[in-house]
C-alpha positions in Angstrom: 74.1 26.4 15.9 70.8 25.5 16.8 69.1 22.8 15.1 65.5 24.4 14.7 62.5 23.0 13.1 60.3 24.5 10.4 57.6 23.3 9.3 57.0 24.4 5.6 53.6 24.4 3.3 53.7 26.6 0.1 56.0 29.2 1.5 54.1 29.1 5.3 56.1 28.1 7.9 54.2 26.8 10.2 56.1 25.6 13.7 56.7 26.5 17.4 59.1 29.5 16.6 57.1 30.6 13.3 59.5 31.6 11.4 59.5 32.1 7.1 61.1 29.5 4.8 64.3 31.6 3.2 63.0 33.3 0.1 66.0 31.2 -1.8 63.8 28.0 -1.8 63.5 27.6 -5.5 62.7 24.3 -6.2 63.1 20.9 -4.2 60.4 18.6 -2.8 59.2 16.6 0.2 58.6 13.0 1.0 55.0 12.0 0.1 54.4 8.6 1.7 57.3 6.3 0.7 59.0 8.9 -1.6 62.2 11.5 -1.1 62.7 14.1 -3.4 65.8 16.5 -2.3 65.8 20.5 -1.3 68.3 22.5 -3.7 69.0 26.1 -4.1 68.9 26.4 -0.1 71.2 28.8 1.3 71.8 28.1 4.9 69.5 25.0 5.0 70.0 20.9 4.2 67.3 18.4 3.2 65.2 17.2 6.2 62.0 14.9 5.8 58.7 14.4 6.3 56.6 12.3 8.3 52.9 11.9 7.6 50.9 12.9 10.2 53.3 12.5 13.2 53.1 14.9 16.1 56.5 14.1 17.0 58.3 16.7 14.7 56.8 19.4 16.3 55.5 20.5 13.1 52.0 19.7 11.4 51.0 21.3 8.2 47.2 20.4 7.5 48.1 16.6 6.8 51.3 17.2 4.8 54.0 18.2 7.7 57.4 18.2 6.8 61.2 19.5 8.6 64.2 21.7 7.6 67.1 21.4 9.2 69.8 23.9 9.2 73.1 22.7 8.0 75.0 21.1 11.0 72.4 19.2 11.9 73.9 15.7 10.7 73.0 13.9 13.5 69.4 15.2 14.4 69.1 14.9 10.7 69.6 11.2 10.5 67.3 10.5 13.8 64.5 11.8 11.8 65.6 10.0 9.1 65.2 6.6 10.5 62.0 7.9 12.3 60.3 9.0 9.2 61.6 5.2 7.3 60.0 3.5 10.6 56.8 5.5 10.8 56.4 4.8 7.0 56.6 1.2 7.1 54.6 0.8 10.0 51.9 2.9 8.0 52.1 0.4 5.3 51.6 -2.3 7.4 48.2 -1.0 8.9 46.9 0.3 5.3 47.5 -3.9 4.0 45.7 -5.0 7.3 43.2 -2.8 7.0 42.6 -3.6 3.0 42.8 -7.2 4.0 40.1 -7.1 6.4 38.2 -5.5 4.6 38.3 -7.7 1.4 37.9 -10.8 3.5 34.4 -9.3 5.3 33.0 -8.7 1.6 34.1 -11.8 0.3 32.8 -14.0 3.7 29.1 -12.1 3.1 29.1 -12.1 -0.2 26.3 -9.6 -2.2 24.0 -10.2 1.0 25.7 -7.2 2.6 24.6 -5.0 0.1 22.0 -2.3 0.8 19.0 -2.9 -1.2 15.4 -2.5 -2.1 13.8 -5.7 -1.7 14.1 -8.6 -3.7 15.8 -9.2 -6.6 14.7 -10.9 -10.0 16.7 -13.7 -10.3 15.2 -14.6 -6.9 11.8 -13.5 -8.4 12.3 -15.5 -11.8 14.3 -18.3 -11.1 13.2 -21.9 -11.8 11.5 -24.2 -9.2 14.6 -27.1 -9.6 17.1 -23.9 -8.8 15.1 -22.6 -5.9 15.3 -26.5 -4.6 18.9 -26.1 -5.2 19.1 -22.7 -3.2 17.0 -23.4 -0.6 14.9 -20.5 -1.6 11.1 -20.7 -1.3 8.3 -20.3 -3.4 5.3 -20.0 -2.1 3.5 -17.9 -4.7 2.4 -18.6 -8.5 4.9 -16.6 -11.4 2.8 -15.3 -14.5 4.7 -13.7 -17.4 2.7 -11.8 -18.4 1.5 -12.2 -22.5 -1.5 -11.5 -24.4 -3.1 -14.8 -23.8 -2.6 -13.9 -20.0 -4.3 -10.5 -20.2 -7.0 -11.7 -22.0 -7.5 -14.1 -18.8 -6.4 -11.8 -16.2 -6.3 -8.0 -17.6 -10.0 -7.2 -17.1 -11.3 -5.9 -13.3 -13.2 -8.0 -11.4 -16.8 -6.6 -10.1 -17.4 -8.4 -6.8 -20.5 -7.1 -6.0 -21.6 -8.7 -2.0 -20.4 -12.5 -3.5 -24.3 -13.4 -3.1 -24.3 -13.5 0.5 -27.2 -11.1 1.1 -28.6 -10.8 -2.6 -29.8 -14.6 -2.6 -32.2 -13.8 0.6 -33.6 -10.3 -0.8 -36.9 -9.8 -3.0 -39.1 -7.2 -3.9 -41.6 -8.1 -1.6 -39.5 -7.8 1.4 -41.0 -4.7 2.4 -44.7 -6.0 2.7 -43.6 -8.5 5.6 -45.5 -7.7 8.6 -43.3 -7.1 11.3 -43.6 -6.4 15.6 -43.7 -2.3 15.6 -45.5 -1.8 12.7 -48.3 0.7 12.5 -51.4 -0.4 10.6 -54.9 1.5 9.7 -57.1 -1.2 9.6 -60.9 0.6 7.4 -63.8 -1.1 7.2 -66.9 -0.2 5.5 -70.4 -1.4 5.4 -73.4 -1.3 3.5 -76.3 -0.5 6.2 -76.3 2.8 8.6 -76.8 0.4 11.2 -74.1 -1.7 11.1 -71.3 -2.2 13.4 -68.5 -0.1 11.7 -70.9 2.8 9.9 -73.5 5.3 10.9 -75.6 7.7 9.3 -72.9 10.3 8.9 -70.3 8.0 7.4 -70.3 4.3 6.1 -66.7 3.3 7.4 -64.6 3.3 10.4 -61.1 3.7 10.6 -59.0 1.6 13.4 -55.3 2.3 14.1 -53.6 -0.7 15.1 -49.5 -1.4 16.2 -48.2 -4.8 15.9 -47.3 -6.1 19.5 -44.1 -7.6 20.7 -45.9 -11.1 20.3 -47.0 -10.0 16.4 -50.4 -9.7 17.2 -53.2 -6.9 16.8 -56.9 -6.7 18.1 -59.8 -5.5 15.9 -63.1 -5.2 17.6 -65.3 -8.2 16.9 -62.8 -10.3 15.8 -60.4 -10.5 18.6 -56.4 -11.3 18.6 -54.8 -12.1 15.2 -51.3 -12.9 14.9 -50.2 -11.0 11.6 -46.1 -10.6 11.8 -44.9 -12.2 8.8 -48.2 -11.8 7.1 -48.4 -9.8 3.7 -50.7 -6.3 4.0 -53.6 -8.7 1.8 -53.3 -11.8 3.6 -54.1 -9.2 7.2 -56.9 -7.8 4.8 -58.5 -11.3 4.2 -57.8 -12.7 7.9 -59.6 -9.7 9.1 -62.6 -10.1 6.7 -63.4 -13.6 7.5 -63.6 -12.9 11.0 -66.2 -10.6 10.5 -68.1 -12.7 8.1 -72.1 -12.9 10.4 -71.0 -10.3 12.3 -70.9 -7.2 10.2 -73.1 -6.0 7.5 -71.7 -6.7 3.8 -68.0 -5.7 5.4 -65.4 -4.4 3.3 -62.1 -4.3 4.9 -58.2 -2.3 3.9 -55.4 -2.4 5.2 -52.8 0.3 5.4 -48.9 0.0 6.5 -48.3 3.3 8.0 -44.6 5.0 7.6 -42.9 4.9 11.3 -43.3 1.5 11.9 -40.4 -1.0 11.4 -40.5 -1.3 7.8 -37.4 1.4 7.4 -33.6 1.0 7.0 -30.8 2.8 8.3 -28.3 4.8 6.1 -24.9 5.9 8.2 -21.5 7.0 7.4 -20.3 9.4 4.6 -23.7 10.0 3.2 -24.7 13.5 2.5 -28.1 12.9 4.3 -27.8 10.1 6.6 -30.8 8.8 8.5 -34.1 6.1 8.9 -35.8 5.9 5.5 -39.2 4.0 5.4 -39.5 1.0 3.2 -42.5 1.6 0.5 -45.0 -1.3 -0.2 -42.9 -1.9 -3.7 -39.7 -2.5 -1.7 -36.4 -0.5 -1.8 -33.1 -1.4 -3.3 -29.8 -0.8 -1.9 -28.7 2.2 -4.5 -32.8 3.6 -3.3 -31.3 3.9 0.0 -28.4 5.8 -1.1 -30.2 7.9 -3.1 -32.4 8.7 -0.3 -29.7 10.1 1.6 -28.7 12.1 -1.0 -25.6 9.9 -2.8 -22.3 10.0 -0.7 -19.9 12.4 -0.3 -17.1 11.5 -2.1 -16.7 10.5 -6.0 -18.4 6.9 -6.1 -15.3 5.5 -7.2 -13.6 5.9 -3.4 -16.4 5.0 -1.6 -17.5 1.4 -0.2 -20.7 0.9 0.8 -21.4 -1.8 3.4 -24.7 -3.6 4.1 -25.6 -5.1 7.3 -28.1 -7.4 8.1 -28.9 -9.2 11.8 -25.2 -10.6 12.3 -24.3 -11.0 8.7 -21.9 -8.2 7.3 -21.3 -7.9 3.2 -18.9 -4.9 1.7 -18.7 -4.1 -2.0 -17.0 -0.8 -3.8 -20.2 1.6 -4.7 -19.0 1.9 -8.1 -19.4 -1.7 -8.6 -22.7 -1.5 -6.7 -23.8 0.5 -9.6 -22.4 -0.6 -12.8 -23.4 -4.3 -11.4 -27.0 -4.6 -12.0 -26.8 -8.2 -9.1 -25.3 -5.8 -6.6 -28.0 -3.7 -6.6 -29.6 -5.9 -3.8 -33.3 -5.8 -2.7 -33.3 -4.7 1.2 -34.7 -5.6 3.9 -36.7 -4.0 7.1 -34.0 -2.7 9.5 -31.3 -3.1 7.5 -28.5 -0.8 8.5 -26.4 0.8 4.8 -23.1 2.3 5.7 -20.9 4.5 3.5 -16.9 4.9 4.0 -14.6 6.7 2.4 -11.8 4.4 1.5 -9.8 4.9 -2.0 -8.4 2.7 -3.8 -4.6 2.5 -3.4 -1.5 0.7 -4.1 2.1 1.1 -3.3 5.5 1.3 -5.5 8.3 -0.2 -3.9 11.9 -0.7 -5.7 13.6 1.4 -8.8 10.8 3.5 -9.0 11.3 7.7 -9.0 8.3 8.1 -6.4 8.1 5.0 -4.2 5.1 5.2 -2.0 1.3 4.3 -1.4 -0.6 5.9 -4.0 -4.4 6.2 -4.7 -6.8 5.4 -7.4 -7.2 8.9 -9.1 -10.1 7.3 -11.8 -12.7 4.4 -11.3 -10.3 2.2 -13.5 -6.4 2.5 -13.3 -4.1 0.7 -15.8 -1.1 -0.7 -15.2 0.6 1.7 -17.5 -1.4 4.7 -15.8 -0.2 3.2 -12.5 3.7 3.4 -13.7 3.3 6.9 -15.0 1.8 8.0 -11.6 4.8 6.9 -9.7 7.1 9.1 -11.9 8.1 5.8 -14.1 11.4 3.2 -13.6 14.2 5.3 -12.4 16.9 5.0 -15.3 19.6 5.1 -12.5 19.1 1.8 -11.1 16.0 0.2 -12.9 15.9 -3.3 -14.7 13.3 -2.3 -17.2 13.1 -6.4 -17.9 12.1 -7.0 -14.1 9.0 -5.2 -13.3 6.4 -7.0 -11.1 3.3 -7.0 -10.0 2.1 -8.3 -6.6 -1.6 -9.5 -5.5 -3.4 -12.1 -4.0 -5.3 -13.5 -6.6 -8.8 -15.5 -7.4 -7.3 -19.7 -7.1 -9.4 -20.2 -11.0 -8.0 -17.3 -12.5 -4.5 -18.5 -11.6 -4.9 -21.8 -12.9 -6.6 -20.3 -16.1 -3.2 -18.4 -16.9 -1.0 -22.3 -16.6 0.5 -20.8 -13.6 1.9 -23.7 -11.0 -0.5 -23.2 -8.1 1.7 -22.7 -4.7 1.4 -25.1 -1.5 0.9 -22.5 0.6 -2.4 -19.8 0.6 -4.1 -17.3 2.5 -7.6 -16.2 3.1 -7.2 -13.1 0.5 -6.5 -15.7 -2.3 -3.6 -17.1 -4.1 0.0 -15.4 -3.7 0.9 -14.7 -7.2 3.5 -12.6 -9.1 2.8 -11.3 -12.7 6.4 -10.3 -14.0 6.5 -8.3 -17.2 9.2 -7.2 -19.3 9.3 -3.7 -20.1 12.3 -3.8 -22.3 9.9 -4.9 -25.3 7.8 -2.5 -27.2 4.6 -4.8 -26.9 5.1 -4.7 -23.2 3.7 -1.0 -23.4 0.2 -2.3 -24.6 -0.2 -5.3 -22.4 0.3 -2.7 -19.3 -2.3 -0.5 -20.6 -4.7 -3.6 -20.8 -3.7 -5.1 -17.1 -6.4 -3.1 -14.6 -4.9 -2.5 -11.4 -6.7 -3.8 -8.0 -7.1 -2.4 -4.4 -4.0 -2.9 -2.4 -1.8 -4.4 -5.2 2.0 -4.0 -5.0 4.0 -3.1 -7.8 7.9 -3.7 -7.4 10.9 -2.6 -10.1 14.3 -4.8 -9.6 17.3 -3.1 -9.9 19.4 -3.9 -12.5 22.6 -6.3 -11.7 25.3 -3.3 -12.5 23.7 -1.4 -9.8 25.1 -4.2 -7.3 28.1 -3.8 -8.6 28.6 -0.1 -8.3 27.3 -0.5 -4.8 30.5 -3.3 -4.1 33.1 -0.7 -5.9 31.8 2.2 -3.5 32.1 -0.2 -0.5 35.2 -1.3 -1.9 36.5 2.7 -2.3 35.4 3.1 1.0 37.5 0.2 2.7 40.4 2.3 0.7 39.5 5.5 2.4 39.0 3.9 5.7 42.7 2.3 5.4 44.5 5.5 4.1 
């Protein structure tokens, strides 16, 4: 008799001479792993075995392969025997390595292993003696966040240009005699015979540009240095240096447009160009205006205003609802309007993390939250929501805030953390205004970690089986 193998699976035989399991196999079962269960009801066949995933049967069904032997077989049938018990235990052996491996990696790194978001809150929150303890720095102020804090810190700030350029600007800026200018010097007299009039007409007009060196030449009275003059004080220098020589002179002056008294107005304006500076002066939103407003909505636009080396930024919107930003300007003065909106980015258990932009003048915490979708209920600690900035070094101290060793030219570091699990959390964020470039981070909650460790834990288990 030939001692042939098949390979069974549901009633498919599946080896190299392909034959069908006899129809008479009514019940029985296989060896699973460590476990034999015995063949009956098999006419012409005895109980053979199975070994998981071994190539040396000759027989592989999908990862379950097992062998019949016909009766006969004794001795083949005992070979495999003590095959399959050997291939088993060495199985077992490589599935505890494996798991013990594995266990010892996640317990050497610890929770550090685990993929994540960013920090955490109990880094975020804990106290300054435990982060001396752990070693873990903290070189940014904490704010909870409570009424008495909004009241300090809730409201936007309106920067305006700081004062830089506002302090050196007046009115009368634009009457300044400056080298370029254009000037219509008129001077009348009383007799037909004087040296300005004639019969025909009693005044002269003289057009005059001031020189590189700030001087101009009138007839009769020679070279008169006029840059930095007013348009009266050249009126009265010119009039006493006709005094004897003319008859009864009366002498205006007139600053022509074209000269140097003009500013500059570049960028996203919807008429950029060279606007003159009238004898009243010009303010900065004047300029704009000029140029026919910007071309975006004034809340994402900054408007920039340079002077000789001196540079000075401010966000238009403030410009106009701050009555010390409108600032006075000043001949040559060059007014460029960007384009830049507002943003800030969501980072953490948020449903739409991302950089997002100021969609109103004024955005509210809360407003800021509901625009990133909201906490994401999967993973979200609702009691560790923070917000990131660098903030001004008084209003810090004004919220009892210890002030950090360490800070950088955008202002203090500082943290406000507030706790959404509260129903009075929901007004405080719709009275904390949101600033350019701020940061707002959700923790995850400390069950999420967990589930992470299980899965890594399930797929050591995988791995090993």
């Amino acid at each position: 008799m030939r001692c042939e193998k098949l390979g069974v699976e549901g009633g498919t035989a599946s080896s190299a001479s392909t034959l069908s399991p006899p129809p008479e196999l009514a019940s029985g079962h296989y060896q699973n792993g460590n476990h034999f269960r015995k063949y009956s009801q098999v006419t012409g066949f005895q109980k053979g075995g199975l070994i998981h995933g071994s190539q040396s049967a000759g027989v592989e069904v999908g990862r379950t392969p097992f062998v019949l032997l016909p009766k006969g077989c004794d001795a083949q049938n005992r070979k495999l025997k003590t095959k399959m018990v050997v291939e088993a235990k060495r199985r077992k052996v490589r599935w505890r390595g494996a798991m013990a491996l594995g266990f010892a990696a996640l317990a050497l790194a610890g929770c550090t292993t685990l993929p994540g978001q960013g920090t955490s809150k109990a880094t975020i929150t804990m106290s300054d003696q435990a982060a001396k303890q752990e070693n873990v720095s903290r070189d940014f102020a904490l704010v909870p966040v409570t009424p008495a804090v909004i009241g300090k810190v809730g409201a936007p700030i309106k920067a305006g240009f700081a004062g830089s350029l506002s302090s050196r600007s007046s009115s009368t800026a634009g009457t300044n005699i400056r080298v370029g200018d254009r000037l219509t010097v008129r001077i009348w007299e009383s007799s037909a015979e004087g040296l300005f009039s004639t019969s025909e007409q009693k005044s002269s007009a003289i057009p005059v540009i001031v020189s590189n060196d700030g001087n101009i030449n009138i007839p009769y009275v020679g070279n008169l240095q006029v840059a930095g003059m007013t348009v009266d004080q050249v009126r009265t220098h010119i009039a006493d240096g006709l005094r004897g020589k003319a008859v009864d002179p009366e002498v205006s002056v007139i600053l022509e447009k074209g000269g140097a008294q003009n500013v500059t107005v570049v960028g996203d304006a919807r008429s950029p160009g060279r606007f003159d500076i009238p004898a009243s002066g010009l303010r900065l939103l004047d300029a704009v205006a000029m140029a026919k407003g910007a071309t975006q909505a004034t809340h994402d636009m900054e408007v920039s205003l340079v002077r000789g080396s001196s540079v000075a930024r401010a966000r238009l919107d403030e410009v106009i609802s701050t009555g010390s930003a409108n600032v006075w300007l000043q001949p040559r003065d060059t007014v460029q309007l960007l384009h830049n909106p507002r943003s800030f980015s969501a980072m953490g258990a948020v449903k739409k993390p991302s950089q997002h932009t100021f969609n109103t003048e004024q955005v509210t915490l809360a407003e800021a939250i509901s625009q990133v979708g909201g906490l994401d209920d999967k993973v979200a600690d609702d009691s560790g929501v923070f917000l990131f900035r660098f903030e001004n070094r008084d209003r810090v101290k004004g919220t009892g805030a210890t002030l950090p060793n360490r800070t950088y030219s955008q202002g203090v570091p500082t943290i406000y953390w507030i706790d959404m699990s509260t129903p009075e959390a929901i007004f405080m964020t719709q009275a904390f205004t949101m600033r350019d470039k701020d940061v707002l981070f959700v923790a995850n909650a400390p069950s999420t970690d967990l589930a992470k460790f299980t899965a890594l834990v399930l797929a050591t288990l995988a791995i090993a089986s």
